[in-house]
N, C-alpha and C positions, 0 to 999 in steps of 0.2 A: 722216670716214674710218671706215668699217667694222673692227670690232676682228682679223679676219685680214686684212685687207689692210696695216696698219702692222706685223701678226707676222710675214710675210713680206718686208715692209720690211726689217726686224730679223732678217734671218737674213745670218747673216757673209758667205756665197755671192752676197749678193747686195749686196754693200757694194763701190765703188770703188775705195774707201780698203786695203782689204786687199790685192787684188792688186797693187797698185802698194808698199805695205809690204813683200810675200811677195817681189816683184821685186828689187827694191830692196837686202835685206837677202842675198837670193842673188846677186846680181851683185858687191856690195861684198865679199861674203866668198870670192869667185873670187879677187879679190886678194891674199888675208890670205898663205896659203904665200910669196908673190913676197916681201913684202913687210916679213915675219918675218925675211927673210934679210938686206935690207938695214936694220933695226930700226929701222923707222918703221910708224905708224899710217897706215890710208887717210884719215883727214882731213889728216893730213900730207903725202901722197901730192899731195894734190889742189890743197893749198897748192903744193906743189915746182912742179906744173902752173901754178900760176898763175905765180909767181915766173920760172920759166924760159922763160913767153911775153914779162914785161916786169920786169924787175928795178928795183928802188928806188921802190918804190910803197907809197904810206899803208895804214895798218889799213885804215881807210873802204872803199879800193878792192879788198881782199882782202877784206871784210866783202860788201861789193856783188858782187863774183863769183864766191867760195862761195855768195851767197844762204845768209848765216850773220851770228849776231848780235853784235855786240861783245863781248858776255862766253861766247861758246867758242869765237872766235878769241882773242881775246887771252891767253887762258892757255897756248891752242895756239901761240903764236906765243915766251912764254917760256920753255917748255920746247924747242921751237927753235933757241931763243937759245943755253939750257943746255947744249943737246947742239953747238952751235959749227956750226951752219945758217946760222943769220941772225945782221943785226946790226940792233937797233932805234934810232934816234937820233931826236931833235926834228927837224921843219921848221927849215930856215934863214929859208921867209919864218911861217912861222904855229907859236911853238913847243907849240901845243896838238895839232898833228897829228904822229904820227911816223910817220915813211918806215920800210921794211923793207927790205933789200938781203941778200943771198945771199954770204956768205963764199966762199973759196976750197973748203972742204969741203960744200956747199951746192951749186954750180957741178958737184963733182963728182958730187955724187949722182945728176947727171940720166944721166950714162954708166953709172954701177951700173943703173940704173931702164929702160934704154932699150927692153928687151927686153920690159918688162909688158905695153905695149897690145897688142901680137901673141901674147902667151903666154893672157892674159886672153881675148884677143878666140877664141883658140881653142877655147874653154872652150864659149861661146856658141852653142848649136846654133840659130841662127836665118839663113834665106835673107838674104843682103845687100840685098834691097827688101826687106824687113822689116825690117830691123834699121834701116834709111834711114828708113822710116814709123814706126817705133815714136819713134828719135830726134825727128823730128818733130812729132808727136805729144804729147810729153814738151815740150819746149820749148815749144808750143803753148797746152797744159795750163798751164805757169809763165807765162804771160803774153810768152813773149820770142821773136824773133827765131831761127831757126835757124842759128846760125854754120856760114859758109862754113870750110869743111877746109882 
């Protein structure tokens, strides 16, 4: 490799990694104002999503569909607890795994929250086939399947 050709390499412009960082940190921080009102974090936010599609499910399972690692779910998920979200308990058949379920004020959250993906999505100036392929794309990139809406 010729010595400008890896300095070019090496220019930030021309790194993957970045745009998808620069994306990333601007799309998540669309939510921050909604999100401040109801006094949860977007990793919190994304947990509630998860929770509200299928309620009483293991760390494991919120670890695997955050595509997040046991140790910044789980402290995520005490503080949770704290604030009277969730409720953590042991497996009835495995008591090394504990189930997560969604209290009554947890449940309601999702009616305070309902308005975000359409306030957020407002936000987003990009064509709905774009926004379709980049989606795509993006899951692509992670290795996975495009979930059906």
């Amino acid at each position: 490799m010729h010595n400008s050709d890896y300095k070019e390499m090496m220019k930030l412009e021309n790194q993957m990694c970045f745009p998808l960082y620069a994306a990333a940190r601007s799309v998540t921080g669309l939510y921050t104002p909604w999100l401040k009102q109801l006094g949860i974090t977007y990793t919190q936010y994304i947990t509630f999503l998860v929770l509200w599609e299928k309620d009483g499910i293991t760390v494991g399972e919120i670890c695997e569909r955050l595509m997040l690692d046991n140790g910044t779910v789980s402290p995520l998920l005490k503080k949770m607890e704290s604030a009277g979200y969730i409720t953590r308990s042991r497996s009835t058949e495995d008591d090394r795994v504990v189930v997560i379920t969604l209290t009554e004020q947890g449940r309601a959250m999702q009616e305070k929250a309902k308005d975000i993906p359409e306030k957020v999505g407002g936000c987003i100036d990009l064509a709905p086939e774009k926004a379709i392929k980049l989606y795509e794309l993006l899951y692509e990139l992670l290795g996975k399947e495009r979930r059906t809406k």
